[in-house]
C-alpha positions in Angstrom: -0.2 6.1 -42.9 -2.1 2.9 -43.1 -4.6 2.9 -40.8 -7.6 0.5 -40.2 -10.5 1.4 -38.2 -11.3 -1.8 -35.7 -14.5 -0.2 -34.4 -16.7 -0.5 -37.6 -16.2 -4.0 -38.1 -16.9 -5.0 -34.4 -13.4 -5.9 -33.8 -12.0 -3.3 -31.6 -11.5 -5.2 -28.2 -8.8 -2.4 -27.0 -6.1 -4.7 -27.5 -3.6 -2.5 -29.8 -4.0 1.1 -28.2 -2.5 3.9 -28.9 0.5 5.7 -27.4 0.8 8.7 -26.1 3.9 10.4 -26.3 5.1 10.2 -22.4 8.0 8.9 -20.4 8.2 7.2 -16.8 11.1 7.9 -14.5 11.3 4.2 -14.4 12.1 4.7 -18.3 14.4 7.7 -18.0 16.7 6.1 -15.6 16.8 3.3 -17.8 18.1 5.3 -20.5 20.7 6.7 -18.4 22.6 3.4 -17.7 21.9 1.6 -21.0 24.0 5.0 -22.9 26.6 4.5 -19.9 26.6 0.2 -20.3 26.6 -0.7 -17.0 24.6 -0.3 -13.9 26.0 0.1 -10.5 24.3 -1.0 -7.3 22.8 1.6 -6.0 20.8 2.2 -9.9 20.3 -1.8 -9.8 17.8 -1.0 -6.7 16.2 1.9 -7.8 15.1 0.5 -11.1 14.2 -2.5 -9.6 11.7 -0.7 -6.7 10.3 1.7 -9.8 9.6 -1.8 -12.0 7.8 -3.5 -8.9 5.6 -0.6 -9.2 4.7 -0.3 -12.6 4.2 -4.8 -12.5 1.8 -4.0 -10.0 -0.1 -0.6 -12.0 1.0 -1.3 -15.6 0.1 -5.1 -15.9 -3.4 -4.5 -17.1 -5.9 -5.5 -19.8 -6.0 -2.1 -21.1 -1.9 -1.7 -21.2 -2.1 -5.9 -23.0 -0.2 -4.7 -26.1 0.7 -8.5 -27.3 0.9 -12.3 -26.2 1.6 -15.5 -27.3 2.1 -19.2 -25.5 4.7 -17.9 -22.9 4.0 -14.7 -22.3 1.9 -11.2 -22.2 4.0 -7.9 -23.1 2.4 -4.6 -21.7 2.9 -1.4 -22.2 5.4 1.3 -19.9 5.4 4.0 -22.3 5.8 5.5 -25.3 9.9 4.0 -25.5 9.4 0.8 -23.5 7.5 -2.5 -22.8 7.6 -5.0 -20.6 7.6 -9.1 -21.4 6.9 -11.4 -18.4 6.2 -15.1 -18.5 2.9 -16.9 -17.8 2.6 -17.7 -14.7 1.4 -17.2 -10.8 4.5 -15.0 -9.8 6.7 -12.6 -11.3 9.4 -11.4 -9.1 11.9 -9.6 -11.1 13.9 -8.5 -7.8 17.4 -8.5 -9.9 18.4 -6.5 -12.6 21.0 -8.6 -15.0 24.1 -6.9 -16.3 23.7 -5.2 -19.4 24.7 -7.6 -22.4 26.1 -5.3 -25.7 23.1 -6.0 -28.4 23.7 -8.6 -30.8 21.1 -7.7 -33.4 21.4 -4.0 -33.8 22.0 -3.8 -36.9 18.5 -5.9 -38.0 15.9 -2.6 -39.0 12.9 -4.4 -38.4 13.4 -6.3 -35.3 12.4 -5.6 -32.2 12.3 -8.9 -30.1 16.0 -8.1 -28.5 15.6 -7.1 -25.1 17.3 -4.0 -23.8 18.0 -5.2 -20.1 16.5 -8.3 -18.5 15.2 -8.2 -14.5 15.4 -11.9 -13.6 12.1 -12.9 -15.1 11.0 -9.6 -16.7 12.3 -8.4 -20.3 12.7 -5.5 -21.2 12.1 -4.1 -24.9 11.6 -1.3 -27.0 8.5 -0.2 -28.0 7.4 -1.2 -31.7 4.8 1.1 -32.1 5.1 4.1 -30.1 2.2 6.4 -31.7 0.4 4.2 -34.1 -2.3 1.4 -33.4 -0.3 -2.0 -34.2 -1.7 -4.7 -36.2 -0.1 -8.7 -36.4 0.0 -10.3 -39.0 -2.8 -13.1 -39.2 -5.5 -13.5 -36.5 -4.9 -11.7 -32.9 -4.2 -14.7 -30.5 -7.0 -13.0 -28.7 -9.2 -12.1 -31.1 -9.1 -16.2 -31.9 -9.8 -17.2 -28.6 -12.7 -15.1 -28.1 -14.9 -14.9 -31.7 -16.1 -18.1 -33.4 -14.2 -20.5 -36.3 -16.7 -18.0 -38.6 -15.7 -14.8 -37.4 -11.8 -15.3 -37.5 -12.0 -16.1 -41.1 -14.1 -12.9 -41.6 -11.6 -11.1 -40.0 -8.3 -12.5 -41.6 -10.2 -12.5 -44.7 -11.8 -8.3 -44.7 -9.2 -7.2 -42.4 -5.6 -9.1 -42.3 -5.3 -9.8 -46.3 -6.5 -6.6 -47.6 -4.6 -4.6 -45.2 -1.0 -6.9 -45.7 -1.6 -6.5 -49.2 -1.7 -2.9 -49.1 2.0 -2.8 -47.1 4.0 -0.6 -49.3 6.5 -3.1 -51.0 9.7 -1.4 -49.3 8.4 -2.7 -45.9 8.6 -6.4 -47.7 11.6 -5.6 -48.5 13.0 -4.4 -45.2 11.8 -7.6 -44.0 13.4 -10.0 -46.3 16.9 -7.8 -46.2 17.0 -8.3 -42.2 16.3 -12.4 -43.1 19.6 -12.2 -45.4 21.6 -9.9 -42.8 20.9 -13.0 -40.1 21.2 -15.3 -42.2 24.9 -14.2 -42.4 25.6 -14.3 -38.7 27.2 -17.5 -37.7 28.1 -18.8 -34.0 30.6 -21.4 -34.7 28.6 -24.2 -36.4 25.2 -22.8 -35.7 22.8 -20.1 -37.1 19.9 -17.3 -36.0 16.5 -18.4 -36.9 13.2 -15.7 -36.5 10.3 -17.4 -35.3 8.3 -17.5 -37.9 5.4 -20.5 -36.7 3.4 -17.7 -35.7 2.1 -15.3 -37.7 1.1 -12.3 -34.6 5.1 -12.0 -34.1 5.2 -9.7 -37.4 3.3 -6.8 -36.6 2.7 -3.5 -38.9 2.6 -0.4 -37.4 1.9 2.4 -39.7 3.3 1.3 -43.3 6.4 -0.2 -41.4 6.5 -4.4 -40.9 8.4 -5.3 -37.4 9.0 -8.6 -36.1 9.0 -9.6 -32.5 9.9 -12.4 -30.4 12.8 -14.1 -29.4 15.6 -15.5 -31.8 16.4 -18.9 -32.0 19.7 -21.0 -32.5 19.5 -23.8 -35.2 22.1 -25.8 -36.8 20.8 -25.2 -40.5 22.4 -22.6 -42.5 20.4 -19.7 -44.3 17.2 -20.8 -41.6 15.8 -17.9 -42.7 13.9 -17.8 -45.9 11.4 -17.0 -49.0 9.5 -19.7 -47.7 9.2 -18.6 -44.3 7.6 -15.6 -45.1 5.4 -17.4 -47.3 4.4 -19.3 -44.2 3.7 -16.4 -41.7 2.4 -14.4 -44.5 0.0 -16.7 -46.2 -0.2 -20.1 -45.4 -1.1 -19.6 -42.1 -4.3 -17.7 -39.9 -2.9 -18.2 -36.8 -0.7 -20.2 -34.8 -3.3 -23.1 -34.9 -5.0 -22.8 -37.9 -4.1 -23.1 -41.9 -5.3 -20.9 -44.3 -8.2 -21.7 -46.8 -8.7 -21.3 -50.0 -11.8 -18.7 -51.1 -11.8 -17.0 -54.8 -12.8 -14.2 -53.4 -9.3 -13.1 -52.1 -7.6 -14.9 -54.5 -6.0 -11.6 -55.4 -5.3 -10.0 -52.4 -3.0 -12.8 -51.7 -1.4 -12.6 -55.0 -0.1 -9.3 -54.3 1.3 -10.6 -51.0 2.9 -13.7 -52.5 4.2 -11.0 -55.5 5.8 -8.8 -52.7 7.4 -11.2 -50.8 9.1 -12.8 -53.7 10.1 -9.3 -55.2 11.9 -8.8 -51.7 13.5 -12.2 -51.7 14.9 -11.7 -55.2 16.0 -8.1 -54.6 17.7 -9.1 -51.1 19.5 -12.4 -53.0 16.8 -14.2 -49.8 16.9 -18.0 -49.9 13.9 -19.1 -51.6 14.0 -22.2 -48.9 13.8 -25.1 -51.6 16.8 -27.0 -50.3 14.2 -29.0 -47.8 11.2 -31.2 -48.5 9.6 -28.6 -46.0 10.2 -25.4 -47.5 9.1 -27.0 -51.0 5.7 -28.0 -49.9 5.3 -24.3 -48.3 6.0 -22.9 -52.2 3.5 -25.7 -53.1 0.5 -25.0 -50.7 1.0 -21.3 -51.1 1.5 -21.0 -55.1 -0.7 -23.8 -56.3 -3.1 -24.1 -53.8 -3.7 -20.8 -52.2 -2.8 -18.2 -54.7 -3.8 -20.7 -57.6 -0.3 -19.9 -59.9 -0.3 -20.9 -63.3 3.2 -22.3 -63.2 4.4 -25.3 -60.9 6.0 -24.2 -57.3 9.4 -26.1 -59.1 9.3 -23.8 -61.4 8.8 -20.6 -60.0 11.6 -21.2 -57.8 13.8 -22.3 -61.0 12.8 -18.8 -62.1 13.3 -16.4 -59.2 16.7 -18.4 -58.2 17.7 -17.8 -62.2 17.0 -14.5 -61.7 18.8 -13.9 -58.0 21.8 -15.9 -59.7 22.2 -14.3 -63.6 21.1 -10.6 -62.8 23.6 -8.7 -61.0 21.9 -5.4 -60.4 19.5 -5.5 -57.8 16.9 -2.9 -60.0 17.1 -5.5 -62.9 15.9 -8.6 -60.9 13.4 -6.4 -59.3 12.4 -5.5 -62.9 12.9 -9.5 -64.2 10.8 -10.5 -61.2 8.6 -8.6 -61.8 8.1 -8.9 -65.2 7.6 -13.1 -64.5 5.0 -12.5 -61.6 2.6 -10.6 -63.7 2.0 -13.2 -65.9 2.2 -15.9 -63.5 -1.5 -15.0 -62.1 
């Protein structure tokens, strides 16, 4: 297991804690009516009285187990968590009908909710007995140290630890992109959020993403370049990623990973936009200092995606090109 010890390097603010193995009632009932589908009244009002209970026990600093511009999810226990938006009152005094998941078949995500109470979410939890890391800076880790000490940290912490992910979790990643790239709603699409970097999370050796899905009109929204994005262009939700030499291979290996996934999984490499091209430009010229141009690496991989049938063999191909490209 990948683990990372906060504590020596100053940085352990109790924000990802760990979980212990243990179950509420409030979670156990729960279980009971999401294997039956449905609720009926009388289960409606007695997991809505437990939940008012844990809002008011559970919704701590010490239970904070992630947040972003909206809202703060906390810990229940070692199944569940709870997502509630920013603001003076919660009141989740309705639970919703159960809605049949739409994502289940997506490995890695974990941003579906399993049954909603009004203004309360409810979802499963990502990391259940292993401390769990995002990708980037912490939103709160940002907000409390200085401009100096978030580069320190996404510099000695985030890169080498990313860059250690066993290349299977990339992959995972990039094959649940494909999968929802595939899933059409009449003339629109499902798009992960990928503007911030804290919504991919590791736990152990496993990547997870989190957060909600979005509904855009462009087809394959999700792509190589994305990840590039969350992975390496940016620090944080607010701030870009720099260039230092002294990293310059620890994000190599992530930019190496991420493309091996994407060519493996047949990902879109995200070049059909002016967007997704400056990404590949930024990232493999400017931050990861490639000796090809970003036009022609992606002339590469997509030759390789297209021409080599067997996924082993453009794993192999890709390979083979990425070692001499640094």
């Amino acid at each position: 297991m990948i683990t990372i010890n906060l504590s020596q390097n100053r940085y352990n603010q109790n924000n990802y804690p760990n979980f212990k193995g243990y179950r509420t009632v409030f979670s156990k009932e729960l279980d009971i009516v999401l294997k039956k589908g449905y609720a009926n009244k009388n289960e409606k009002i007695s997991l809505v009285n437990k939940l008012q209970k844990i809002l008011q026990t559970k919704t701590t600093p010490q239970n904070l187990v992630g947040e972003g511009n909206y809202g703060q999810i906390y810990k229940i226990d070692s199944k569940y968590v709870l997502k509630k938006i920013t603001r003076k009152m919660t009141f989740a005094h309705t639970m919703n009908n159960i809605q049949k998941s739409d994502f289940s078949d997506l490995k890695t995500y974990y941003g579906e909710p399993v049954a909603e109470f009004y203004d309360v979410k409810i979802l499963k939890n990502l990391s259940p007995n292993n401390n769990q890391i995002p990708a980037g800076i912490p939103r709160r880790f940002s907000q409390t140290y200085s401009e100096k000490e978030c580069k320190k940290y996404y510099e000695t912490i985030y890169l080498p630890l990313f860059s250690s992910v066993p290349q299977k979790s990339y992959n995972k990643i990039a094959k649940d992109c494909y999968s929802l790239n595939q899933k059409q709603n009449g003339d629109l699409f499902y798009n992960f959020d990928f503007l911030n970097p804290n919504n991919i999370v590791l736990t152990g050796k496993t990547l997870k993403i989190t957060d909600d899905i979005a509904i855009v009109s462009t087809p394959d929204p999700n792509s190589t370049a994305d990840l590039l994005y969350v992975f390496l262009q940016r620090m944080s939700l607010t701030k870009p990623a720099i260039y230092n030499k002294k990293v310059l291979t620890l994000r190599q290996e992530i930019f190496k990973k991420i493309s091996i996934a994407a060519v493996k999984n047949r990902l879109a490499l995200g070049d059909n936009t002016p967007y997704g091209k400056q990404i590949w430009k930024v990232v493999a010229n400017g931050l990861c200092s490639a000796h090809d141009d970003h036009l022609t690496i992606i002339d590469k991989l997509k030759e390789i995606q297209t021409n080599i049938q067997s996924p082993q063999k453009r794993v192999k191909a890709a390979q083979n090109y990425l070692d001499k490209l640094f």
